[in-house]
KETIMAR-61509 format. One record per residue (C-alpha): residue number from 0; x negated, y negated, z. Coordinates in Angstrom, 3 decimals, decimal comma. Layout:
- nr_u_v_w
- NUM_X_Y_Z
...
//
This chain:
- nr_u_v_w
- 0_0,537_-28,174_-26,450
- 1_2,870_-30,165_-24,022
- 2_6,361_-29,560_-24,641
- 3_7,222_-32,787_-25,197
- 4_4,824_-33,330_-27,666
- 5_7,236_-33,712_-30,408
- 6_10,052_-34,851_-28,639
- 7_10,750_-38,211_-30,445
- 8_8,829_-38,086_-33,301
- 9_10,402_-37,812_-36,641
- 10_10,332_-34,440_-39,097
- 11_7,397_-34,350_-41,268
- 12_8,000_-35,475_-44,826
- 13_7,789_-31,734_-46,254
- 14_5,622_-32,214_-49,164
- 15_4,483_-29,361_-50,680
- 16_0,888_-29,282_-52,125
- 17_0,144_-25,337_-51,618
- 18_2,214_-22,556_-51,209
- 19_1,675_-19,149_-49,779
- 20_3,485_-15,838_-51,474
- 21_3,462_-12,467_-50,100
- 22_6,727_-10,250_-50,869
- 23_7,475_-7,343_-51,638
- 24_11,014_-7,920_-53,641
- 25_9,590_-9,654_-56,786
- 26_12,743_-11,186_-58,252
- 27_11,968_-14,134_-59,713
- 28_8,497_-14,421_-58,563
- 29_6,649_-15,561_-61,377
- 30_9,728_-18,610_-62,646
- 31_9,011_-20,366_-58,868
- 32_5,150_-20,032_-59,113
- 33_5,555_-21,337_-62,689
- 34_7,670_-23,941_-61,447
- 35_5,693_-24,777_-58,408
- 36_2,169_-24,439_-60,510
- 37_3,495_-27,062_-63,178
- 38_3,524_-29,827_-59,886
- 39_0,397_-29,096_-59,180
- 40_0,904_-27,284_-56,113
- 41_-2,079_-24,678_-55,241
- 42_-0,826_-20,326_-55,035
- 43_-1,941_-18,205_-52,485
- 44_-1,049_-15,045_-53,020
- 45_-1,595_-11,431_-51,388
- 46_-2,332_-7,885_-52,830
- 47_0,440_-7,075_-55,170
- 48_1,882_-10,275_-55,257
- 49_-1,167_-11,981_-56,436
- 50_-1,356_-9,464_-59,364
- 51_1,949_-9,815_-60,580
- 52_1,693_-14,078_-60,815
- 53_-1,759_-13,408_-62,765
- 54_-0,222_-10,937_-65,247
- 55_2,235_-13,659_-65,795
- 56_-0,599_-16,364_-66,545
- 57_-1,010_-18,108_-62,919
- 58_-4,108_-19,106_-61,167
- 59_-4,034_-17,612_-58,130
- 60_-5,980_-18,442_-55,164
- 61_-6,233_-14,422_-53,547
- 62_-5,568_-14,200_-49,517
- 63_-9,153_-12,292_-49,153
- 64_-10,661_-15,157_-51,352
- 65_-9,233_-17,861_-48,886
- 66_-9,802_-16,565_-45,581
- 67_-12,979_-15,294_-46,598
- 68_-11,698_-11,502_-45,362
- 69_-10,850_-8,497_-47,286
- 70_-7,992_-6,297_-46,844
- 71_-8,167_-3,809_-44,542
- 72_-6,455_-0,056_-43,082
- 73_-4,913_-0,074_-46,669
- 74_-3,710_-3,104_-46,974
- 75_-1,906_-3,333_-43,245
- 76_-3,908_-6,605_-42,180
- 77_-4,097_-8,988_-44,792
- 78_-2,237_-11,977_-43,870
- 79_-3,239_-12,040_-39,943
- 80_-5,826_-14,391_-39,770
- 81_-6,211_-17,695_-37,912
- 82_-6,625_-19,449_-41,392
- 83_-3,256_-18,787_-42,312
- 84_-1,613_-19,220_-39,512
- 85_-2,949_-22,484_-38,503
- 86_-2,348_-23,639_-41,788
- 87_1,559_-22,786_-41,389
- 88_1,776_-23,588_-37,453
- 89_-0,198_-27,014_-37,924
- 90_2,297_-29,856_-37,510
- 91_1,244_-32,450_-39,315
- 92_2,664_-35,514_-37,211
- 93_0,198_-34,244_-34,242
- 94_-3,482_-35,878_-34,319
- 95_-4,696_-32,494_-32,199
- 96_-3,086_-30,696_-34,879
- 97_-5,027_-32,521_-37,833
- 98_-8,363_-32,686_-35,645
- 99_-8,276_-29,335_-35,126
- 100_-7,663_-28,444_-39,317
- 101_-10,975_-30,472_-39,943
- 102_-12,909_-29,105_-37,639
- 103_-12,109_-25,856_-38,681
- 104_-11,828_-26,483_-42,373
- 105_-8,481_-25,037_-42,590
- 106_-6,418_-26,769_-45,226
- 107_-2,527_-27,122_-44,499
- 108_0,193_-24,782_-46,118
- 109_3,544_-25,791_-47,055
- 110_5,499_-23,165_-47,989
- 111_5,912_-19,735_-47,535
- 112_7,761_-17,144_-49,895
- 113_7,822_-13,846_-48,497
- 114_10,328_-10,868_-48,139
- 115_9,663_-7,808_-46,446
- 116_9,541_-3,975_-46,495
- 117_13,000_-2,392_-47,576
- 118_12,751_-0,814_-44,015
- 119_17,069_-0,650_-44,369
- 120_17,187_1,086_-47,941
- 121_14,548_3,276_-46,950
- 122_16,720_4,715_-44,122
- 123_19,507_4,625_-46,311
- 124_18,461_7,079_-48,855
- 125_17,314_9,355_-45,788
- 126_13,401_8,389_-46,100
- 127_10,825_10,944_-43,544
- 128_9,827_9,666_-40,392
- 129_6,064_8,768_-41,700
- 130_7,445_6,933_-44,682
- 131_10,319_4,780_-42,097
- 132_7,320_3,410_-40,221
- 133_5,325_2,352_-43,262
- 134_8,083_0,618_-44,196
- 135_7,991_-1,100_-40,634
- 136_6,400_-5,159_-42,020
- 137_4,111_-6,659_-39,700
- 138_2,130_-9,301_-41,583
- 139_5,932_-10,448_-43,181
- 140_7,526_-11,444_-40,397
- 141_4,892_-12,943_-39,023
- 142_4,297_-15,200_-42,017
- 143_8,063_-16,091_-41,997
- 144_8,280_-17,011_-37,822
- 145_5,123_-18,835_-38,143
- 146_6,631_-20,913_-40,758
- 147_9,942_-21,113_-39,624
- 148_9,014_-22,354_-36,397
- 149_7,245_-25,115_-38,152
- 150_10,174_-26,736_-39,665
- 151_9,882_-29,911_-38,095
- 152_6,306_-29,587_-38,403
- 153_7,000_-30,320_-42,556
- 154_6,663_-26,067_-43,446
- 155_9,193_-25,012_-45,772
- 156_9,614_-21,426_-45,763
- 157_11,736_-19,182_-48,730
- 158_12,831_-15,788_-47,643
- 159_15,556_-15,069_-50,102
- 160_15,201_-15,327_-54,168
- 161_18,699_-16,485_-54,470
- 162_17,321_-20,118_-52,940
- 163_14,138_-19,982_-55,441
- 164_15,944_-22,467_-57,899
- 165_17,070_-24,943_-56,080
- 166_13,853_-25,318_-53,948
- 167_11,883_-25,543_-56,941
- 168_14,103_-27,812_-58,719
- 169_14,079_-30,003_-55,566
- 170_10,074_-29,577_-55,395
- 171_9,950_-30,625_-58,609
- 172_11,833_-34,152_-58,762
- 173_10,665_-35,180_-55,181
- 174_7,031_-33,651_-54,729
- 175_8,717_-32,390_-50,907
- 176_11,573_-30,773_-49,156
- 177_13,959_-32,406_-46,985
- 178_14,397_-31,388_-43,583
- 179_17,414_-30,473_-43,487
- 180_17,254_-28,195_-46,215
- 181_13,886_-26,373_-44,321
- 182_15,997_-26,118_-41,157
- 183_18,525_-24,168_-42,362
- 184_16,209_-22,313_-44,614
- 185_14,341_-21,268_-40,878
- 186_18,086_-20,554_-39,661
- 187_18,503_-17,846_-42,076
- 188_15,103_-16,405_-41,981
- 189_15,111_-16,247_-38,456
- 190_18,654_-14,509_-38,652
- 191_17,383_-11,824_-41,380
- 192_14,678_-11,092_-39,358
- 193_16,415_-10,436_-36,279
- 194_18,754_-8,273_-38,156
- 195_15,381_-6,436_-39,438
- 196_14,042_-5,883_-35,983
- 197_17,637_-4,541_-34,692
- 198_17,708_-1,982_-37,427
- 199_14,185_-1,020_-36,781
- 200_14,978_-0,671_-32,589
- 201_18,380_0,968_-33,757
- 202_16,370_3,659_-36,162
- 203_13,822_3,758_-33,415
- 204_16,351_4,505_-30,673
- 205_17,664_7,748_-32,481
- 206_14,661_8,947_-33,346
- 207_13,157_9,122_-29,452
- 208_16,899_10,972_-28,769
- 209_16,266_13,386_-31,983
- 210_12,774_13,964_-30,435
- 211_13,771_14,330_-26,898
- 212_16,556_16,557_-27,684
- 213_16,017_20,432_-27,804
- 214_17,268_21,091_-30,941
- 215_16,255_17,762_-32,561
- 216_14,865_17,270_-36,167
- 217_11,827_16,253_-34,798
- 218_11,513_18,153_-31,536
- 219_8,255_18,465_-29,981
- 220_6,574_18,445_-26,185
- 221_8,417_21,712_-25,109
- 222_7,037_21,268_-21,612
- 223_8,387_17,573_-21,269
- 224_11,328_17,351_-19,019
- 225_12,895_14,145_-20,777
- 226_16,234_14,892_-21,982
- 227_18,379_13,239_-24,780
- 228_20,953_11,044_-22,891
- 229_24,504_13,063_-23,660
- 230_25,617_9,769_-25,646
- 231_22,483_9,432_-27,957
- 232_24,172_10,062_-31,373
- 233_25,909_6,678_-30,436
- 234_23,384_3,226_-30,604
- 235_22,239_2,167_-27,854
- 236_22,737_-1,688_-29,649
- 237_25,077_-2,705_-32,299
- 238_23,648_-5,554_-34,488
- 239_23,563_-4,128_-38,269
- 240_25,855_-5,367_-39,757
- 241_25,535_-8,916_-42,113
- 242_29,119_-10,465_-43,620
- 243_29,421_-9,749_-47,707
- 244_32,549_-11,661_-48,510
- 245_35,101_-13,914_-47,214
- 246_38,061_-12,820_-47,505
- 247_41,512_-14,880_-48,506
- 248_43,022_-14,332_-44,634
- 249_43,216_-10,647_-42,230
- 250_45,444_-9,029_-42,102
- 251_48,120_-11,728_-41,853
- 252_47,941_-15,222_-43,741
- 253_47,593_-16,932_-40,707
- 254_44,407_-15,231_-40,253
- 255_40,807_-15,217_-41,287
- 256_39,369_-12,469_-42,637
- 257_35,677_-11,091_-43,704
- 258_33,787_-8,027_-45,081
- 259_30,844_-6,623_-43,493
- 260_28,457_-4,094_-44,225
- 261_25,911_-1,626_-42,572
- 262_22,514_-2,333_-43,819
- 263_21,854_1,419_-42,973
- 264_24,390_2,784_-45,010
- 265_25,255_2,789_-48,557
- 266_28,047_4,666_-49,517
- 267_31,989_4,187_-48,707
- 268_34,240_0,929_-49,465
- 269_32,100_-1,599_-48,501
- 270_29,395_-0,987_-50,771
- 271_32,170_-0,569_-53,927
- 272_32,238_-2,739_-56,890
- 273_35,759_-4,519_-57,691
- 274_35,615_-3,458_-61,568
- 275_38,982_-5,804_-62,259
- 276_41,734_-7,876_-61,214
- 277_41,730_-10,497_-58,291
- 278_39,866_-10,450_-55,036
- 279_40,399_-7,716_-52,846
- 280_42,724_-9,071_-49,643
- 281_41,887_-7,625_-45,871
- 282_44,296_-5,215_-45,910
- 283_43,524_-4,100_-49,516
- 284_40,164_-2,916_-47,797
- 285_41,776_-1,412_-44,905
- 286_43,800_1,032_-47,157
- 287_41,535_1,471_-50,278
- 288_38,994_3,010_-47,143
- 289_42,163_5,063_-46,111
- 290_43,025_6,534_-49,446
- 291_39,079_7,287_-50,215
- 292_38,486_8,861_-46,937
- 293_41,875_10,656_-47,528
- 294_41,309_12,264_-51,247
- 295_37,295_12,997_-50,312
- 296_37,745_15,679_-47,931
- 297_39,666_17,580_-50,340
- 298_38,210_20,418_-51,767
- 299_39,454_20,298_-55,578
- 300_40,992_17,648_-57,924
- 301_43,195_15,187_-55,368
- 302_45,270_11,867_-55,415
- 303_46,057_10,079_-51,896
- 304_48,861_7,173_-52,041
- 305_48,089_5,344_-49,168
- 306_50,057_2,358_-47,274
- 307_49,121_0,693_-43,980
- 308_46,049_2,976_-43,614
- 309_48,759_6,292_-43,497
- 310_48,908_8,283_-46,724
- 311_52,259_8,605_-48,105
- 312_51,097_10,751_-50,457
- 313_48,346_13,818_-50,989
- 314_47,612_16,316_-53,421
- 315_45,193_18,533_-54,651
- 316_45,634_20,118_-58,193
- 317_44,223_21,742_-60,792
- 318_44,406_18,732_-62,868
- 319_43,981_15,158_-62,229
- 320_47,295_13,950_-63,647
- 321_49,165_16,579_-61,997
- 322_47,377_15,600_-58,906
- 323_49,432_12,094_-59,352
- 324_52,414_13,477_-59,790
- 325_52,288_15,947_-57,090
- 326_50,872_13,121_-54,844
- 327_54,048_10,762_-56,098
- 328_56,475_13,332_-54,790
- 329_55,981_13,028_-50,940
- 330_57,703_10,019_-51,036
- 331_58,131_7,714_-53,817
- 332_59,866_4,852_-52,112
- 333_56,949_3,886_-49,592
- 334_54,591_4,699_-52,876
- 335_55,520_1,195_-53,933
- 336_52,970_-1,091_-53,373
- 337_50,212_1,174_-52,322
- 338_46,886_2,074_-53,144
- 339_45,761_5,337_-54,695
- 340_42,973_7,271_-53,940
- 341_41,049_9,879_-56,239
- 342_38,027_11,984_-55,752
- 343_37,160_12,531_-59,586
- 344_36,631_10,171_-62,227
- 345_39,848_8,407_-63,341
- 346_40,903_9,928_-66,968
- 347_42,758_8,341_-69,815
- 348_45,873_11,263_-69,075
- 349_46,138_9,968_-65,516
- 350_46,099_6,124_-66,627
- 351_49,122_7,348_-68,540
- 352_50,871_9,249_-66,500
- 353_50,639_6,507_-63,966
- 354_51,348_3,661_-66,282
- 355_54,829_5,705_-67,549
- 356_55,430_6,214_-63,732
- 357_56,667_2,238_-63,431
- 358_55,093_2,726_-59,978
- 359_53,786_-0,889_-58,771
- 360_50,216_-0,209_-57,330
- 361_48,049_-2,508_-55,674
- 362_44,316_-0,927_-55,886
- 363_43,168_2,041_-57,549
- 364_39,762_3,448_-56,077
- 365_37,879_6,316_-57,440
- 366_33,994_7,281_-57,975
- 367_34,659_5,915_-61,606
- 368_36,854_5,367_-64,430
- 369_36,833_6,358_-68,115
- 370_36,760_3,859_-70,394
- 371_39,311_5,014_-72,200
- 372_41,242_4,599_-68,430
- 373_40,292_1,344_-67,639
- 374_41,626_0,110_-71,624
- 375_45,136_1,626_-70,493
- 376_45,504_0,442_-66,658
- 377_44,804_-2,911_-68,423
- 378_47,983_-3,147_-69,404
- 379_49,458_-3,195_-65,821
- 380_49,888_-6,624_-64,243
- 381_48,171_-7,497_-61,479
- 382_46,585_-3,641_-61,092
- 383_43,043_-3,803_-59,364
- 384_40,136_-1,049_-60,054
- 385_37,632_-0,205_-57,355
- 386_34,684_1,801_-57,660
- 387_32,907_3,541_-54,775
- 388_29,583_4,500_-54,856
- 389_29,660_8,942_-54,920
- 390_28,747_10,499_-51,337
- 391_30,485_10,697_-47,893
- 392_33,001_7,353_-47,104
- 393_32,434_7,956_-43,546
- 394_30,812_5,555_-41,256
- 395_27,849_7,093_-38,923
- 396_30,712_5,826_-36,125
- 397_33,964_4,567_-35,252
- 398_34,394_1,321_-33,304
- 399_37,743_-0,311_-31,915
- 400_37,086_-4,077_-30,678
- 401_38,841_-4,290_-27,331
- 402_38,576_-7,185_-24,611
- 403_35,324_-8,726_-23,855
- 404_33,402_-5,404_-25,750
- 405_33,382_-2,361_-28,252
- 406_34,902_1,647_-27,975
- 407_32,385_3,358_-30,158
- 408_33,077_6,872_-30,881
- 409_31,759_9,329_-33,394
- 410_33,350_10,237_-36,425
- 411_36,712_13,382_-36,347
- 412_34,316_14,934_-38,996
- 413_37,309_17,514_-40,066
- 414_38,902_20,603_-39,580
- 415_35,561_22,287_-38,169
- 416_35,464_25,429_-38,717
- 417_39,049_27,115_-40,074
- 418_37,823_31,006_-39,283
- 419_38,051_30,658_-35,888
- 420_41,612_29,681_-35,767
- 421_43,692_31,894_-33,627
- 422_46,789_33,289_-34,587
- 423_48,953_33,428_-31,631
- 424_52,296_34,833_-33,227
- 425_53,888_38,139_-34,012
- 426_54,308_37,012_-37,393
- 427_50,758_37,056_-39,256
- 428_49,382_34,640_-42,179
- 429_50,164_35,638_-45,075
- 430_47,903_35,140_-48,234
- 431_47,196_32,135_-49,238
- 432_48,769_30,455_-45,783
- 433_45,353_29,881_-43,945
- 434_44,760_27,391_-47,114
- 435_47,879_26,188_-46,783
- 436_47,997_25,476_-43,140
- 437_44,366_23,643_-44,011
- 438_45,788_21,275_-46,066
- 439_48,627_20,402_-44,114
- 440_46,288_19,897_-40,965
- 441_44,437_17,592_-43,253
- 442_47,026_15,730_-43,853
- 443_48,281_15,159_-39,985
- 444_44,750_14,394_-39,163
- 445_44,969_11,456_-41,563
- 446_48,286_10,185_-39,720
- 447_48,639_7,521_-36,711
- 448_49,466_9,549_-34,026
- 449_51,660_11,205_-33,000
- 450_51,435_12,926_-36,575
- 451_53,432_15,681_-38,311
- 452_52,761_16,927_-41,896
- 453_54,895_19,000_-43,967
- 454_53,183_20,326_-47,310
- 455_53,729_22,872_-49,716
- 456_51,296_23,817_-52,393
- 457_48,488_21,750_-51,028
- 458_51,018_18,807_-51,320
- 459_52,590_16,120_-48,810
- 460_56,225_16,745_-48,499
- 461_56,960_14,466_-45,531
- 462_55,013_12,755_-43,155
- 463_55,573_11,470_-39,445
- 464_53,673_9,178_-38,015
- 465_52,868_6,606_-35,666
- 466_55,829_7,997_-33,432
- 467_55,282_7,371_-29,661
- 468_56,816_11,187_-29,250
- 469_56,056_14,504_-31,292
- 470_59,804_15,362_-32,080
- 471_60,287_12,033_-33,055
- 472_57,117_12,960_-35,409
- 473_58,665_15,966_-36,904
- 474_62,241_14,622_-37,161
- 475_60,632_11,822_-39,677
- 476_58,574_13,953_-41,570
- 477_61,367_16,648_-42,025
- 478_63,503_14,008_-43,050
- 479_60,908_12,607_-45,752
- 480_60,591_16,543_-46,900
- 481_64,158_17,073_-47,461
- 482_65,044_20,165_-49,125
- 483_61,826_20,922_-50,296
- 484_60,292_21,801_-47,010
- 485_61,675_24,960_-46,915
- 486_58,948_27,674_-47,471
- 487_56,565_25,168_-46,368
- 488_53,921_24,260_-43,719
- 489_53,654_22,166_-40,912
- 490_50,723_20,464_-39,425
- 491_50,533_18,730_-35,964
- 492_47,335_16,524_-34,689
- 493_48,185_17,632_-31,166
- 494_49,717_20,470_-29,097
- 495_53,164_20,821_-28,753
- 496_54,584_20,092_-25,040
- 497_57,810_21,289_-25,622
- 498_59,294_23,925_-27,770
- 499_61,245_20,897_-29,863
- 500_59,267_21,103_-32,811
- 501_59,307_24,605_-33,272
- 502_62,324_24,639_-33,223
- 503_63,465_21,719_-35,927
- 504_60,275_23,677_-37,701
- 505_62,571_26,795_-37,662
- 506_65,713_24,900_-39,040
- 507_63,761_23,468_-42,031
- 508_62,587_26,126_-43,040
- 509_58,968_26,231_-42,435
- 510_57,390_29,359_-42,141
- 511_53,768_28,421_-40,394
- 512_52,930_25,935_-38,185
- 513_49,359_24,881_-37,278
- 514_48,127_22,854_-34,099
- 515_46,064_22,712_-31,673
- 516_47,289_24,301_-28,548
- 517_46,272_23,701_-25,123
- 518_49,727_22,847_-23,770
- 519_50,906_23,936_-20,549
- 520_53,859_25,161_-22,036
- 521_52,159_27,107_-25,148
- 522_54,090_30,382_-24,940
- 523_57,523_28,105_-24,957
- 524_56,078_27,262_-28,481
- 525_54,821_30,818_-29,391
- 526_58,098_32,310_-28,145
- 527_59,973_30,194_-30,610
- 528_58,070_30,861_-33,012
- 529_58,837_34,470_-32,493
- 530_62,332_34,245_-32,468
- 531_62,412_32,572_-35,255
- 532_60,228_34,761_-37,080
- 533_57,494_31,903_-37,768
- 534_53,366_31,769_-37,923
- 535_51,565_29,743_-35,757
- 536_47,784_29,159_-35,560
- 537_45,905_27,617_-32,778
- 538_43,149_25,571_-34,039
- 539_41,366_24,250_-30,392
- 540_40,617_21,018_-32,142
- 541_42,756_18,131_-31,320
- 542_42,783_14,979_-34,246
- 543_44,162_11,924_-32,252
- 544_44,553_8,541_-34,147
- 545_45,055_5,449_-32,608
//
């Protein structure tokens, strides 16, 4: 066809006399081909489609039936055939176009409902290789660019269900669809499949490294001498991600400010439901992901009060409300205003105890809440609950947008693994200090760096953070501690380069300090420590926040 072909002519009228259906989401199917049948307008239908619109009492014109050929290699080819796709690529203001129909005997078709395999939920829930690549559509999008392209051309095509009523309702008074309504139907199908086709190349991508790797899940070809690139747990291409919600602003009202969410993962803040109260603000999300990520790496019952992404608060307990109070303690005048986190479901005794706390609170998140909960947090004003579906809150990766591209990294997965910890002081852990030092490294990992956390009793006395020096660091969080830090643990997300810290440490009262170590001047620090009579552990893992 000459490009110009259709240069000046006119969209088709869009009238829709037969439709096509082939999906594999069947929400409300059978209301549009009810809809569509009662104007007359002919069903063709595939496979599984066409047996669900005949259980529901619709004559259905089968795929085989029309294009005169079966289904074949279980059901992979059914659609693909000239038939079809003439019938959707056809535009019907070209004479070549029409001759060609008749002489073929290939009637027109109009419309085109189709969705495709859940290719994204099935790598979700962790699906096996064989199953990801049956869940790879062919014939779908196919169906969907042939009659996308064909906009002009008067093809309509419906990709999503949540359109299904106002199509048919305009099918119904008018007989046709407007063009501008197909066009930006084809916008968004062509934008859904592209998504598709990224998250297939993405899933694709990590499964060659997985296979090419030595010690991959899937490692095969011991003689090959392809290697996995030394950056393959990171994608190659970062397109999977499709905007939820407009938000009121960012993180300032001048702002503008959206949700979105990775179709390949299902867990975390982004997939929560807002069980109450207004809509959730940019910054809301920000630290509601904070306080989550906070409470869920902590072993028993725990509360996280976070604000501007650092907690001001963290406990673990032995009972939820106790967990709140504990968590309320590291410092109750930045509390104000924040978000709490939990890791358990939110109990009627810990509705209370926060309720007779007069503590103002923005968000509560948790993996649910009683009912019983939810009927008492009621009664505070302007108090939102969040819900986050149970598993991991971390993200596969960590990006920071920076000029003109992306810093991906992977994901500071935790404390790795405590045993191997080196104890690099006279003075030896006592019991109980390893878990003690644990929490308290938790904690500073949590913390804009530079970080310092001061616990006691698997609770946050004082933290430091954000501080462009580590003594500045430990000064703040000694000063949020008070008193109470004596007896108590420090943790630091970096090595100390001076003997500073130790030092204020020492004068606090703190008898263990964890970090990582790898300073030049290391045995300034372990000196001190000696002198002073304190514990320090060297954990060779460094927890850097920017």
């Amino acid at each position: 066809m000459r490009l110009d072909a259709t240069a000046n002519l006119e969209p088709a009228p869009g009238l829709v006399r037969r439709a096509l259906f082939s999906v594999f989401d069947k929400t409300a199917l059978a209301e549009l081909a009810i809809a569509l049948s009662a104007k007359g307008v002919e069903i063709l239908a595939s496979g599984g489609t066409a047996t669900t619109l005949e259980k529901a009492g619709l004559t259905v014109v089968r795929i085989e039936n029309f294009t005169g050929a079966k289904e074949v290699l279980d059901g992979r080819v059914k659609t693909l055939h000239p038939k079809i796709h003439a019938g959707l690529l056809a535009d019907r203001r070209l004479p070549t176009h029409e001759r060609d129909m008749n002489e073929n005997a290939y009637p027109f078709i109009d419309l085109v409902v189709c969705n495709l395999y859940p290719f994204e939920q099935a790598r979700a829930r962790g699906a096996a290789r064989h199953e990801m690549v049956e869940n790879i559509d062919i014939g779908g999008p196919t169906l969907l660019r042939a009659a996308a392209k064909n906009e002009a051309g008067g093809v309509t095509v419906l990709m999503d269900p949540a359109d299904y009523r106002e199509v048919a309702d305009i099918i119904a008074r008018t007989g046709a669809v407007a063009w501008k309504i197909r066009r930006a139907l084809a916008a968004k199908t062509f934008k859904i499949i592209a998504a598709y086709d990224n998250a297939i190349a993405d899933w694709y991508a990590q499964d060659v490294a997985e296979i090419e790797s030595p010690s991959g899940a899937h490692a095969q070809n011991a003689g090959s001498t392809a290697s996995a690139p030394a950056d393959s747990t990171l994608p190659e291409r970062i397109t999977e991600f499709t905007r939820v919600e407009v938000l009121r602003y960012g993180e300032n009202p001048h702002q503008q400010g959206a949700l979105y969410r990775a179709t390949a993962e299902s867990t975390g803040v982004s997939n929560g439901t807002l069980l109450s109260g207004k809509q959730l603000s940019y910054n809301n999300y920000l630290d509601m992901d904070g306080a989550y990520r906070a409470v869920f790496q902590l072993a028993g019952i725990g509360c996280s009060i976070v604000k501007h992404t650092n907690p001001c608060g963290l406990a673990e307990a032995s009972t939820q409300p106790e967990a709140f109070r504990m968590a309320l303690v590291g410092d109750p005048v930045s509390a104000f205003g924040g978000i709490l986190g939990f890791n358990t479901m939110v109990e009627r005794a810990t509705a209370v105890a926060i309720k007779d706390s007069k503590l103002f609170v923005e968000c509560i998140v948790a993996p649910s809440f009683d009912p019983s909960a939810r009927d008492e947090l009621a009664k505070k004003e302007n108090l939102r609950l969040f819900e986050v579906p149970m598993g991991s809150p971390e993200p596969e990766w960590h990006a920071h947008r920076i000029g003109g591209g992306l810093l991906v990294e992977t994901v500071d997965s935790g404390l790795g693994d405590t045993s191997t910890w080196e104890v690099v002081t006279k003075k030896k852990l006592e019991s109980g200090w390893h878990e003690e030092l644990a929490f308290a490294m938790r904690a500073a990992m949590l913390l804009k760096s530079n970080s310092i956390a001061v616990s006691k009793g698997r609770c946050l006395l004082g933290a430091g953070a954000g501080q462009m020096s580590r003594v500045d660091a430990a000064e703040q969080a000694f000063k949020k501690a008070g008193a109470a830090a004596r007896g108590g643990f420090l943790g630091s997300d970096a090595f100390f380069p001076f003997d500073d810290v130790v030092k204020l440490a020492a004068a606090a009262g703190i008898v263990a300090i964890v970090q990582p170590g790898g300073s030049k001047r290391d045995a300034d620090s372990i000196d001190a420590c000696d002198a002073a009579g304190l514990a320090m552990a060297f954990t060779s893992r460094r927890h850097f926040k920017h």
